[in-house]
C-alpha positions, 0 to 999 in steps of 0.5 A, a space after each residue: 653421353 653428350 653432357 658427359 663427355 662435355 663435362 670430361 673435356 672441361 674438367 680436362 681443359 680446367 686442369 690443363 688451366 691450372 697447370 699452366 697457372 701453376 707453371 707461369 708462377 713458378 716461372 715467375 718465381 724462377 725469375 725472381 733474383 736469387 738475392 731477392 730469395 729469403 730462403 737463401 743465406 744472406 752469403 749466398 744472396 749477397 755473392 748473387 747480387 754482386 756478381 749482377 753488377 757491373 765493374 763501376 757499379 761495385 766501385 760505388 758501393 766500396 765507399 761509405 757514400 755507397 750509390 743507388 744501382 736502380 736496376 737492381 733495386 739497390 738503393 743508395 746507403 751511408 755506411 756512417 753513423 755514430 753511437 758512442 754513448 746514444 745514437 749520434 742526432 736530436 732526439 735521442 737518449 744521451 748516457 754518459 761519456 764512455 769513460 764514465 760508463 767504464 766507471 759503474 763497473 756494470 756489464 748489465 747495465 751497460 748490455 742494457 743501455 745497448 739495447 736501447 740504443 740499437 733500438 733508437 737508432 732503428 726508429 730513427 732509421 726507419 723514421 728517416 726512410 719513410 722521409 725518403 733518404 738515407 743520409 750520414 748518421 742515418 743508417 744501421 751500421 753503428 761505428 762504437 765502440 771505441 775500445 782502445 786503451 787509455 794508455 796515457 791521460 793526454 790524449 783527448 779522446 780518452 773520453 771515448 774509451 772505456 779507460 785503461 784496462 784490457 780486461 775491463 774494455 773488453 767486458 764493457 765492449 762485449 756488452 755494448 756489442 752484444 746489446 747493439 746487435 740483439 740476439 736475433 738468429 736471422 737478423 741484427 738489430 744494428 750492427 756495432 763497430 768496435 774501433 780503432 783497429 788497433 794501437 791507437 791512443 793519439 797524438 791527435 797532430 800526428 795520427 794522419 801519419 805516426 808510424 808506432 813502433 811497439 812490441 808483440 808484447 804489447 799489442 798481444 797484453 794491452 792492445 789487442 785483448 778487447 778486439 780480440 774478444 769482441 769479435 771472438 764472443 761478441 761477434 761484432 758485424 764489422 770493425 774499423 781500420 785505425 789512421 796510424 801505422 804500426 811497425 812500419 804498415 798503416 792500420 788499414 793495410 796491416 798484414 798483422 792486424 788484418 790477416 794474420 789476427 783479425 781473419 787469420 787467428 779470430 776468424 772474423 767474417 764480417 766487414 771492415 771500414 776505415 776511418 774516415 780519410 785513413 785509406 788516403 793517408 795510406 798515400 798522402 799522410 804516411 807515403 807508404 804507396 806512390 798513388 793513391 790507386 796503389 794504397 786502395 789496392 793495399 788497403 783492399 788487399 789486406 782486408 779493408 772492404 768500405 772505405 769512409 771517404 766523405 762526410 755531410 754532404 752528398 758527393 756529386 762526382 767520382 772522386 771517392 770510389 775512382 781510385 778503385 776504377 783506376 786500380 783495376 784498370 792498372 792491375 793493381 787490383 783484380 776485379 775479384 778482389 773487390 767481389 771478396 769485399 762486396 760479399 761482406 758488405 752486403 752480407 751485412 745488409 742482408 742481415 739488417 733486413 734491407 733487402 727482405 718484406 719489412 714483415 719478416 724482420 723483428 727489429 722493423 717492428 719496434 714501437 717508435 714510442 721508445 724513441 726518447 721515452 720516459 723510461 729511456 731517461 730513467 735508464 740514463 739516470 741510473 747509469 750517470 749515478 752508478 758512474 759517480 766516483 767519490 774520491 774523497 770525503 772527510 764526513 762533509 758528504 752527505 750534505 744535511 738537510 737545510 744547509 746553504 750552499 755556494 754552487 761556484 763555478 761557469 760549468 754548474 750551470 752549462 749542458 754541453 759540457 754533459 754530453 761530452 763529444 759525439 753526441 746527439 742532442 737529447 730533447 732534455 737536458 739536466 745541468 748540475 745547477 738545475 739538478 742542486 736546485 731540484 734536489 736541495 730547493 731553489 732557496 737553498 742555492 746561490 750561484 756564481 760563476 767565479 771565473 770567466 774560464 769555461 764562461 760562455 755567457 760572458 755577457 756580463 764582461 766581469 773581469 775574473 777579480 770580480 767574479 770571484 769577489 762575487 764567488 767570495 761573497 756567496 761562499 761567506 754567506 753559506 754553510 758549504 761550497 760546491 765548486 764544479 770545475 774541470 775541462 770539457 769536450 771543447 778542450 779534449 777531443 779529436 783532432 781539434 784546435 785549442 788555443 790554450 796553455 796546456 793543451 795541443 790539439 785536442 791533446 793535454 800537454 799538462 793534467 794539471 787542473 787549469 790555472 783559473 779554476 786552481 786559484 779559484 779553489 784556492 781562494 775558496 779555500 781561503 773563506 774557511 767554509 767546507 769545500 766539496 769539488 765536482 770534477 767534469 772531464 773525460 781524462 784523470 786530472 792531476 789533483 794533488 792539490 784538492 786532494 790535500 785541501 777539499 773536504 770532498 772530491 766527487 768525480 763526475 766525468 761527463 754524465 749525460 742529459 741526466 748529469 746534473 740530478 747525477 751530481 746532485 744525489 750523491 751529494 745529498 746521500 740519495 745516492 749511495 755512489 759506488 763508481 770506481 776509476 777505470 784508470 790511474 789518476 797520477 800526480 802530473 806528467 813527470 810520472 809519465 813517459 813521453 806521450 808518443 811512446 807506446 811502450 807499456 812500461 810506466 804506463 797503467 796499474 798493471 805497469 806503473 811503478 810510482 806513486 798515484 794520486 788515486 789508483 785504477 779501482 778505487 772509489 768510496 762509498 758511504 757505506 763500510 763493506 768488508 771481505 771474509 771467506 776466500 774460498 778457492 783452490 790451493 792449486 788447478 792444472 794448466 788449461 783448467 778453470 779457477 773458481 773463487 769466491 768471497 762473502 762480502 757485507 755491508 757493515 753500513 747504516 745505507 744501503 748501497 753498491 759494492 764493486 768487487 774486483 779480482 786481481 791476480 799477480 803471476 810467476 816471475 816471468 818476464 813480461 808479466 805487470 805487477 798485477 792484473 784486474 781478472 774479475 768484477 762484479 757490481 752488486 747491491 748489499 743492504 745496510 748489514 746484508 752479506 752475499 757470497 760473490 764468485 768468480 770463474 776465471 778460464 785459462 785466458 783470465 789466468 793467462 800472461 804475455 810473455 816478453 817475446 810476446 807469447 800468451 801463456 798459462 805460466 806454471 808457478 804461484 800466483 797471487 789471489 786478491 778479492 775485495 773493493 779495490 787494489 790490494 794495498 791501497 786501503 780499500 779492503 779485501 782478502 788474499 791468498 795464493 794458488 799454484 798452476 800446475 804445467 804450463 799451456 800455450 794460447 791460441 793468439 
């Protein structure tokens, strides 16, 4: 009976043990903050950690240099960093210039590309935690895209869009967003910016503080579209605010743009951030409040949730977020407002996993052996040779085996001008000189500068007489000339200063190719050898001249670390090029309206009622494809889908790519462009292969703008044409017509 009853109260004792263990875990799990809590929305667990803070401590973390509150175990973040075209520090994979990218024509390959840029840029995230900081260009949250539209050639940051097109940039910034984010339920690999939110095209000397006027019209069929859609079905986690105002409000306060289309219309959920400076020309550049702590509390207002105020070095005081102090205290602000766009922000870091067990975030495990990897460089590689546009050829290209060639020109044999602007620096870099003499042998190629334009050796103090008496000699001495001239990214780019004839600021004021280089040419010209010219730039050039006098034009835009193999394999006939132009090459500036003219009229393919130098769409090959068989429709209901599609073959001896491009013409109703790209696709074809390609156009592909600046499905006939180019410029395709039966209104 003893022993019994001792083993009744220890059994008793053990459980009361246990109980109370149980309860201290629970007690200490209770304890934890719910923002630290997994299992909880990353809405909910944001809205938590925010409403810990105290008024100073949400100021700080409303700018890009957001501060560390220890307290909360918050560490300090800079919301900047850059992937236009490869994440923006040493040691990355570099691609092309975007506007070489929107040349391939490719949404995969471009979706692909994405992905290892998201992956790069988490290696190098994670890299640089384990160093024990998070500085500018460090961070997850990505500001790429840039998906305005290259309305006008002048404007030097042309180069960073994908052209000219709506429908083409929004595909590509689809893609690109998609690629960055991955597909994750939980979390984002990084997170894609689409920019610059909106109507922003330059000048790059007024953009502090343009007021732009432009119609509904306009900014429903040309500036919105590819913002619309990357939000709509990309689901990009944040977008940036634009410097300029529009029609009369600046970007980064705009009712229009902010709430009535961005939250409103498009029901975006995620952050935005400005540009960086744009909030304080809010005040200082377009005088549209009296104080600064008025035109914070506008911009807040409005939708603007992270301000990008600094760069490069770490701030020390509190001169960035004051200004939200300062307009809470005046009543300019209320304190709520602030919570509204803290919510989103750290919404966005929950979903980036930084405040979760490494463990339980996929993108945490990615192998760093990715970084800059073999396999990495081959996808840049591909890229720069889909994005190859021969613009003309008379059967010089494909150069033969054996041939002797005269590679002029200062910019054969450099490597910046490859990676364009807002780049990293890759760990390898490939110039068109050294890409020639890999390709045709080192014996095979003499060099010479030819002028000292874009020389930036200069250590030898020729004068240009010389240069070309040399560039002369060694064109005599061989079978062909290949003349690499152009412009780089230290001519056109953002917000810069150049002191040369036909350039401002970082702008264009002429699109003639550059006096040095065109007498160059012309002198090359004069030797009676075949002349092929490789063109690098980031905007159309007016090329009249070679397009009447060189043998061949091969566009190479600027084409990443792998750009000078690019350039060599089409000219050998390795490559089969295929890349088309993703915007309209004209004759000179007389063709256009005045830059600061936002108007859409005259402007673009879908608009322009001249006569180009080579239109949007085009580009060679050197194989023959053809299109037969149009099937589609004789008529389709408003509201419904269209399908059509086509067989295409390669009638060619080569092997090669074809871009096959769906154009519609609309109803006579005012508003309408003279034609509108609707549908591409890149595919392979082998020498005599066919394939049937087909399209499924839904009720916005079919859709206009009209006048008043309403999107409409229009009841009437329209105009169908599927081939490898614009109809009416020679590349070949198939047309018919269709009619839509009513009408139908779309959602803005």
């Amino acid at each position: 009976m003893k022993r019994t009853g001792f083993n009744s109260v220890a059994r008793i004792i053990l459980c009361f043990a246990y109980v109370a263990g149980v309860l201290t875990v629970h007690a200490q799990q209770s304890q934890q903050p719910a923002y630290l809590d997994p299992g909880l929305s990353a809405e909910q667990r944001a809205a938590d950690l925010v409403s810990r803070m105290t008024l100073e401590e949400k100021a700080t973390q409303m700018v890009n240099q957001a501060r560390a509150i220890e307290r909360l175990k918050v560490p300090a973040y800079d919301w900047w960093s850059e992937s236009l075209h490869g994440v923006a520090v040493d040691g990355t994979t570099e691609f092309p210039e975007p506007i070489g990218l929107a040349a391939t024509f490719d949404v995969n390959a471009i979706h692909e590309m994405a992905v290892v840029i998201g992956t790069e840029g988490r290696i190098k995230h994670a890299q640089d935690m384990r160093a024990g900081h998070s500085r500018i260009f460090e961070g997850l949250d990505f500001w790429a895209p840039n998906i305005n539209i290259f309305r006008d050639p002048r404007w030097g940051r042309g180069q960073e869009t994908y052209g000219e097109d709506p429908y083409l940039t929004a595909k590509l910034g689809v893609a690109f967003v998609t690629g960055m984010q991955g597909d994750d339920p939980h979390y984002y690999r990084v997170i894609s910016t689409p920019k610059h939110f909106a109507v922003h095209s330059g000048p790059e000397t007024t953009r502090h503080k343009a007021d732009v006027e432009v119609s509904k019209h306009d900014e429903l069929d040309t500036y919105l579209p590819a913002f619309r859609a990357t939000v709509t079905e990309g689901k990009a986690g944040s977008v940036m605010c634009a410097y300029n105002s529009i029609n009369g409000q600046p970007a980064c306060a705009n009712e229009f743009l902010l709430v009535d289309q961005l939250r409103g219309k498009w029901k975006f959920n995620g952050y935005v951030v400005s540009d960086c400076g744009a909030v304080l020309n809010i005040y200082d550049g377009h005088k549209y409040k009296g104080t600064q702590a008025e035109a914070t509390a506008a911009s807040v207002k409005e939708g603007m949730d992270n301000e990008c105020v600094d760069y490069l070095d770490v701030v020390k005081d509190d001169h960035d977020y004051k200004p939200y102090l300062d307009a809470v205290k005046a009543g300019y602000l209320k304190e709520s407002d602030l919570d509204t766009a803290l919510v989103r922000q750290f919404t966005a870091r929950m979903k980036l996993g930084m405040f979760d067990p490494p463990e339980m975030v996929p993108y945490s495990k990615i192998d760093e052996n990715l970084l800059d990897s073999a396999q990495h460089r081959a996808m840049a590689r591909k890229i720069a040779n889909e994005s190859m546009v021969l613009l003309k050829n008379d059967g010089v290209l494909p150069l033969k085996k054996g041939v002797r060639i005269a590679v002029v020109g200062p910019l054969a044999e450099q490597t910046k001008v490859l990676l364009g602007n807002y780049n990293g620096e890759p760990s390898h870099t490939v110039s068109i000189l050294e890409g020639m003499r890999a390709e045709f042998g080192e014996g095979a190629i003499q060099f010479a500068e030819g002028t000292n334009f874009l020389n930036k050796q200069k250590t030898n103090l020729y004068t240009d007489d010389q240069l070309w008496r040399k560039a002369l000699a060694a064109a005599q001495s061989s079978d062909v000339v290949v003349a690499v001239v152009g412009i780089t990214s230290e001519l056109e780019g953002e917000e810069m200063k150049v002191d040369l004839e036909g350039f401002n600021g970082g702008d264009r004021t002429s699109i003639a190719l550059p006096k040095p280089e065109e007498e160059l040419l012309e002198k090359l010209k004069a030797t009676g050898k075949p002349l092929v010219v490789v063109l690098t730039n980031g905007s159309a050039l007016g090329l009249e001249w070679a397009r009447q006098n060189a043998n061949a034009l091969l566009e190479a835009w600027y084409p990443g670390e792998e750009g000078g193999a690019a350039v060599a394999e089409p000219l050998s006939g390795k490559n089969n090029p295929a890349g088309r132009l993703p915007v309209t090459f004209y004759k000179d500036v007389s063709q256009l309206p005045p830059f600061e003219d936002y108007s859409m009229k005259e402007r673009t393919y879908k608009y322009f009622t001249g006569e180009p130098v080579y239109p949007f769409g085009y580009g060679l090959s050197y194989s023959k494809f053809s299109f037969s068989g149009l099937n589609a429709p004789a008529s389709v209901s408003a509201g419904e889908d269209f399908s059509a599609s086509v067989t295409v073959k390669n009638d060619g001896a080569r092997d090669g790519d074809e871009v096959v491009e769906l154009y519609l013409s609309f109803p006579p109703v005012k508003g309408a462009p003279i034609r509108a790209l609707r549908g591409f696709q890149r595919v392979h074809l082998k020498a005599g292969e066919q394939k049937q390609v087909s399209f499924v156009l839904h009720p916005r592909d079919l859709s206009l703008v009209t006048e008043a600046g309403v999107p409409v499905v229009a009841e009437g006939r329209y105009g169908l044409a599927i081939g490898g180019g614009q109809p009416a410029t020679g590349a070949g395709d198939v047309s018919g017509n269709f009619n839509v039966q009513g009408s139908l209104t779309l959602p803005e």
